[in-house]
Backbone as numpy.savetxt, mean C-alpha at the origin, in Angstrom:
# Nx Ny Nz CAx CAy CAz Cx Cy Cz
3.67 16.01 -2.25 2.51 15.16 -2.09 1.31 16.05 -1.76
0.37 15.78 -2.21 -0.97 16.50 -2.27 -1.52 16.04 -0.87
-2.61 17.13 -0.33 -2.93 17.17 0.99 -4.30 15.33 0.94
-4.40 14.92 -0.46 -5.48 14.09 -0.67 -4.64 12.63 -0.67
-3.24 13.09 -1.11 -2.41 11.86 -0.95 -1.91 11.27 0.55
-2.08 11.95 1.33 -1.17 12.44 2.19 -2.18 11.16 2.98
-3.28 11.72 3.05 -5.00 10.78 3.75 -5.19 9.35 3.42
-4.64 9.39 1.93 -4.69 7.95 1.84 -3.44 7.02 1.84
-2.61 7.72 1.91 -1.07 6.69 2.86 -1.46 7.05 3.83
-1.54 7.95 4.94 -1.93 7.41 6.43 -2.98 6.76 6.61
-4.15 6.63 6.00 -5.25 5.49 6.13 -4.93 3.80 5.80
-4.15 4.10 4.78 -3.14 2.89 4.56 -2.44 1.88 5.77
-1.13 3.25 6.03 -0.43 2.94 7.31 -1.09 2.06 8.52
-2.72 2.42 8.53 -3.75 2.58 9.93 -3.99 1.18 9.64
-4.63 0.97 8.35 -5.16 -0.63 7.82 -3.35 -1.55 8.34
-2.36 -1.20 7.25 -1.65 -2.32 7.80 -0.97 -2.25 9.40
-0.90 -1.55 10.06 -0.79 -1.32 11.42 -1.43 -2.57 11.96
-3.16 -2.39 11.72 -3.77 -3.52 12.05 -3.57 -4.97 11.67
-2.60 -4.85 10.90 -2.40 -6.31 10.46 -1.30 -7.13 11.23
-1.89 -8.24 12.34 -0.90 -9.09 13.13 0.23 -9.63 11.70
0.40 -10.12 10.41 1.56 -10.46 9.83 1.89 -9.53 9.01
1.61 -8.21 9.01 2.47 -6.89 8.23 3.73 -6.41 9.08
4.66 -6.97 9.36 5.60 -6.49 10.41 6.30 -4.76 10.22
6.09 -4.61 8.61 6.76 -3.57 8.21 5.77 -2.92 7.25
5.45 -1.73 6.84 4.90 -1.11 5.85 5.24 0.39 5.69
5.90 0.69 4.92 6.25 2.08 4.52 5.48 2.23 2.71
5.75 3.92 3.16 5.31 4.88 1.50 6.32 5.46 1.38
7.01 5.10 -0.13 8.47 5.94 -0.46 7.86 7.06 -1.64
8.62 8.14 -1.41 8.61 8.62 -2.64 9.79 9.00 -2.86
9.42 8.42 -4.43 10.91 8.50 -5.42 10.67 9.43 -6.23
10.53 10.48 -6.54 9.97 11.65 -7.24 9.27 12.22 -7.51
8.67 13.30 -8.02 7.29 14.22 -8.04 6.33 13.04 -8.27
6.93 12.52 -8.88 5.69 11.54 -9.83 5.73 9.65 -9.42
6.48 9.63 -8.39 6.49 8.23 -8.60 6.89 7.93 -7.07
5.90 6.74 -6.54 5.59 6.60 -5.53 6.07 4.71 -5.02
6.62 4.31 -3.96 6.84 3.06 -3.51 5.70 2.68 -2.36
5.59 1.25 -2.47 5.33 0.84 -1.01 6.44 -0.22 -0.75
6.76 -0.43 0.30 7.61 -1.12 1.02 6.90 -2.00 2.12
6.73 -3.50 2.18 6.40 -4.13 3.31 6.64 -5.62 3.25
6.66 -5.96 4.50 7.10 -7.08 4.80 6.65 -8.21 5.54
6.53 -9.48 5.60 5.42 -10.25 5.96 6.67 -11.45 6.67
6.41 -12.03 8.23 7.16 -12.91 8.44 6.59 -14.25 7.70
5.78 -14.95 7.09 5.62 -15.92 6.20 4.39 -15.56 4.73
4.56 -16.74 4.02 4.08 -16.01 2.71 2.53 -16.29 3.42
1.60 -17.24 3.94 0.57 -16.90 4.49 0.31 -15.23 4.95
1.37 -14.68 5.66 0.93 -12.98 5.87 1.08 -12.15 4.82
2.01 -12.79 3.88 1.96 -12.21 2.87 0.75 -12.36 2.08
0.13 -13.28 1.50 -1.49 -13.58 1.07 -2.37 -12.86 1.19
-2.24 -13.04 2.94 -3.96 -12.38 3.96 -3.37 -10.78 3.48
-2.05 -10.05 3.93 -2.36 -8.84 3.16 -2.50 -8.75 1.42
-2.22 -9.42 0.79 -2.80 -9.43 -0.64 -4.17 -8.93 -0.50
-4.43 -9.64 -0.26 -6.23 -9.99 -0.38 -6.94 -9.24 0.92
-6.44 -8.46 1.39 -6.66 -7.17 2.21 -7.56 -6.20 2.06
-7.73 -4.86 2.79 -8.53 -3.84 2.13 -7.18 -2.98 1.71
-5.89 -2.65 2.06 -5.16 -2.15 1.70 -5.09 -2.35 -0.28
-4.97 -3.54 -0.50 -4.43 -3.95 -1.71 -6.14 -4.11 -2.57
-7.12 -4.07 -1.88 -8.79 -3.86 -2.62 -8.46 -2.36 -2.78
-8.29 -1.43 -2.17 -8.59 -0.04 -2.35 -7.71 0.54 -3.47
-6.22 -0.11 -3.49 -5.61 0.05 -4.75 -5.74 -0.65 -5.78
-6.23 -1.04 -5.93 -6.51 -1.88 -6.94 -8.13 -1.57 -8.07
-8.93 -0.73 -6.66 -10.31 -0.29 -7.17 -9.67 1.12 -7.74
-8.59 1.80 -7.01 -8.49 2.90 -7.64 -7.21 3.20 -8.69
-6.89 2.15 -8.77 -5.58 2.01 -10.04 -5.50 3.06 -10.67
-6.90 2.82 -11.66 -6.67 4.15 -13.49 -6.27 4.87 -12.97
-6.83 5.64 -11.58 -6.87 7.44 -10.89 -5.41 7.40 -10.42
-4.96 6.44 -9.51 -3.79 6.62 -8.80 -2.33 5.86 -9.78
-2.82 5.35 -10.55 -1.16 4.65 -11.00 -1.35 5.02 -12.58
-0.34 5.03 -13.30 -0.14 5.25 -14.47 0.34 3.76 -15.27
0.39 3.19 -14.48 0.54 1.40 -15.23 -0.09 0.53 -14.27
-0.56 -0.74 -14.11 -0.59 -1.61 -13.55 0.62 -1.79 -12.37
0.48 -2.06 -11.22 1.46 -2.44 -10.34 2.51 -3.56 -10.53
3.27 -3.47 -9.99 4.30 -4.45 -10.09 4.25 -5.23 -8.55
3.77 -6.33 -8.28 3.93 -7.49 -6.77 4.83 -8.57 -6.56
């Protein structure tokens, strides 16, 4: 992982930290090239409010640069 990747999963981490219904949020990596998030919401309302988050705005503004397809939710 690049020292630029590294800044924006822990800035990540920091945003859902702050989130009272993110109970869980991890960054997997599954190979040089291919990256997970992992998280978990005790109802689909927390699931939503993080949708529509800055976590899920910032990926989403930076897709083309950071993903090689569209996400999978």
């Amino acid at each position: 992982m690049m020292l630029s990747q590294y800044f924006h999963v822990k800035s990540a981490l920091e945003l859902a930290n702050q989130e009272a219904g993110t109970t869980v949020w991890f960054a997997i990596k599954l190979s040089s090239s291919r990256f997970g998030i992992f998280d978990a919401f005790p109802d689909e309302a927390s699931r939503e409010a993080h949708l529509a988050g800055p976590i899920a705005a910032a990926l989403m503004a930076n897709a083309t640069e950071l993903l090689a397809e569209p996400p999978i939710i």
